[in-house]
N, C-alpha and C positions, 0 to 999 in steps of 0.2 A: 725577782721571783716571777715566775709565769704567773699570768695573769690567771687563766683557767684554775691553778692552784693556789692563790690568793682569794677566789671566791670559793674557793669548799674549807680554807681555812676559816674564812669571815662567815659563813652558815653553816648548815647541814648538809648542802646538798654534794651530791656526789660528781667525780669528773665531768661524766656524760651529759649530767643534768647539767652542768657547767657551762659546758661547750655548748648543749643544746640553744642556751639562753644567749649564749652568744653570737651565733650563727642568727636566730630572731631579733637580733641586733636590741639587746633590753640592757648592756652594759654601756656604762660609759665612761671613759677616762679624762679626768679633765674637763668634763663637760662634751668632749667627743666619743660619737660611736665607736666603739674599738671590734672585733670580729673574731678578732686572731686571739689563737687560745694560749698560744708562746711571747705573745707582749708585755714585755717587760716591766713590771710594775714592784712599786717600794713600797716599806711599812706608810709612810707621808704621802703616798701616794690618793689622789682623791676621786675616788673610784664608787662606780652606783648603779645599784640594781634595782630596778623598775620606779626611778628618781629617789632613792633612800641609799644613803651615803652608808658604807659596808665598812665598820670596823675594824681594823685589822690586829687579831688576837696574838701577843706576843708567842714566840715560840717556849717550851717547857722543856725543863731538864729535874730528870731526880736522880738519885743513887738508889739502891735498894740490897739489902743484905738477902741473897737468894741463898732458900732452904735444896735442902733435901728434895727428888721427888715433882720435881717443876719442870715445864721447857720453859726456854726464852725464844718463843713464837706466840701470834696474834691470835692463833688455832689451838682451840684444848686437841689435844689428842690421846694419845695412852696415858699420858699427867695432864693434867691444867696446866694454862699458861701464867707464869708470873705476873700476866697482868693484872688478875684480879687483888693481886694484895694490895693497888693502887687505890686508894679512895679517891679518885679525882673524876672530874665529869671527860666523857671519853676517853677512858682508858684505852680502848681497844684503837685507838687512832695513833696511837702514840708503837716507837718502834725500838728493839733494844741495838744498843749497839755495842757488837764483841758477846756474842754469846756463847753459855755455859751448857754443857751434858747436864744430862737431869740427875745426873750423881754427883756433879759437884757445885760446889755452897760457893759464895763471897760476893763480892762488888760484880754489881751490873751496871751499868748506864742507862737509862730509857729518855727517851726525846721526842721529838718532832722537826727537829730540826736536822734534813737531808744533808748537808755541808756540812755542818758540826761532827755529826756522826763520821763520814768518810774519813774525816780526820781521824780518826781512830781503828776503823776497819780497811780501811784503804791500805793494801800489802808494799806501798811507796811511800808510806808514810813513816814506817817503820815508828809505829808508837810502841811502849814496853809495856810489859804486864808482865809484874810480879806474881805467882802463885809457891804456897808452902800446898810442900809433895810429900807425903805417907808413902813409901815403899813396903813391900814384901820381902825383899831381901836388904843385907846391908848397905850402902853406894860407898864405892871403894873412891878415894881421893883421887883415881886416873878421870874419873870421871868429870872433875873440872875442866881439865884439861879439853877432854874429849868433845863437851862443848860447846867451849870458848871454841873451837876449831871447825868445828857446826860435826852432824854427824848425818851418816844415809837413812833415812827414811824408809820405807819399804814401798815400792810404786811411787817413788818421785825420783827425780832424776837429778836436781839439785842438792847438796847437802844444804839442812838447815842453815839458816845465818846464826851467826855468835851470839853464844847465849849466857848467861853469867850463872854459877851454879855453887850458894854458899852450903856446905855440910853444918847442919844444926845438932844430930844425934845420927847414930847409924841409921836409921832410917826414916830420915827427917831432912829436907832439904828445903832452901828458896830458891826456886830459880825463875829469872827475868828473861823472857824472849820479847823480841819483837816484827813477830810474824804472829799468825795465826791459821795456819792451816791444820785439816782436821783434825780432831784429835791430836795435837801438835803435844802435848807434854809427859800422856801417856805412850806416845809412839817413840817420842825420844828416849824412853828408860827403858821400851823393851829394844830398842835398838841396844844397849849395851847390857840387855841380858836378864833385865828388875822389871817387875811391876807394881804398876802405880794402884795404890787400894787405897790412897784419900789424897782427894785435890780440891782444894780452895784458894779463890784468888783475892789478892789483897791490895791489891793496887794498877790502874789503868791513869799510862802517863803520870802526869802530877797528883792525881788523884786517888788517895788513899780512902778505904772503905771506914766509915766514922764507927770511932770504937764504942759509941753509945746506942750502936744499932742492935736488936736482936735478927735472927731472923726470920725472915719475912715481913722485917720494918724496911720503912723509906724514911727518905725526907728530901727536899728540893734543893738542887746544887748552890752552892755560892754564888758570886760572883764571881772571885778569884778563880772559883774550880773548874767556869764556864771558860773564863777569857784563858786560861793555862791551854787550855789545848790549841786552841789559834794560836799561842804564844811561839 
């Protein structure tokens, strides 16, 4: 971890005031002045600002059943941000990974941990995410097919990657992508002619949204649920 972001983890203070401190040379690693704001430093790492040895606060993961009505941004805007359903001491420092339309509900991820996340939002990664799809019209069984075989987008130039598409009722479906581009699940069904009027996602990778949740509950990832996506 850069060392610069290893002291705004271990205080309050922000990058700038980081660097600042650094540059007046008040850090030190090891018992040496260090300068560099990209110096590589670990949780074990024995690190000190103004001779007072800096903590280093583990990183955080929750799940959270997101409502109705919310963005998954740090900035209230035209909704509030999902962060505030978060009881935890700085919420707002914390960052979602794989976010939802402020219309639709289910599993979100939130963290603090920049690498963990990418694992997930990272379009090379190719991680899946389940959502059940509400249609307006019926989805005709071609549409499995259609897919699994990816389909055109409107303004992209690639088809979709393959995507798994079980029929639950005429107009009821689960389908697993593993991409994420805009609006990627409602652009897929008016690609073959439907639209989508309820989307809720139920699972990112290993990680299924705990059926004991209401929405706009949390609680803190597992262990298993943490180490599954490095898996």
């Amino acid at each position: 971890m850069r060392l610069d972001k290893f002291i705004c983890r271990c205080t309050e203070l922000t990058r700038s005031e980081a660097k600042k401190l650094l540059k007046q040379g008040e850090v030190r690693v090891s018992g040496e002045v260090i300068k560099d704001p990209g110096f590589q430093v670990y949780p074990e790492s024995e690190v000190t600002l103004f001779d007072n040895r800096l903590s280093f606060e583990q990183a955080r993961y929750y799940m959270l059943y997101k409502p109705q009505d919310c963005i998954c941004s740090n900035i209230d805007e035209l909704y509030p941000s999902v962060l505030h359903f978060l009881d935890v001491d700085r919420a707002f420092d914390l960052h979602i990974a794989g976010r939802l339309d402020a219309d639709t509900t289910g599993l979100i991820l939130i963290t603090d941990d920049g690498q963990w996340s990418h694992q997930i939002t990272s379009p090379k990664k190719s991680c899946d995410k389940r959502y059940r799809v509400q249609t307006s019209k019926d989805i005709p069984e071609s549409a499995i097919q259609a897919f699994a075989a990816g389909v055109q987008l409107q303004n992209e130039s690639k088809l979709t990657r393959p995507a798994t598409l079980q029929i639950l009722a005429p107009r009821e479906a689960l389908l697993t992508i593993s991409e994420g581009k805009y609006h990627q699940v409602k652009r897929m069904f008016a690609a073959i002619g439907n639209r989508v009027v309820g989307l809720h996602r139920e699972q990112i990778g290993d990680i299924e949204l705990d059926a004991e949740l209401e929405p706009g509950q949390w609680r803190p990832l597992t262990g298993a649920e943490i180490a599954s996506v490095n898996a």
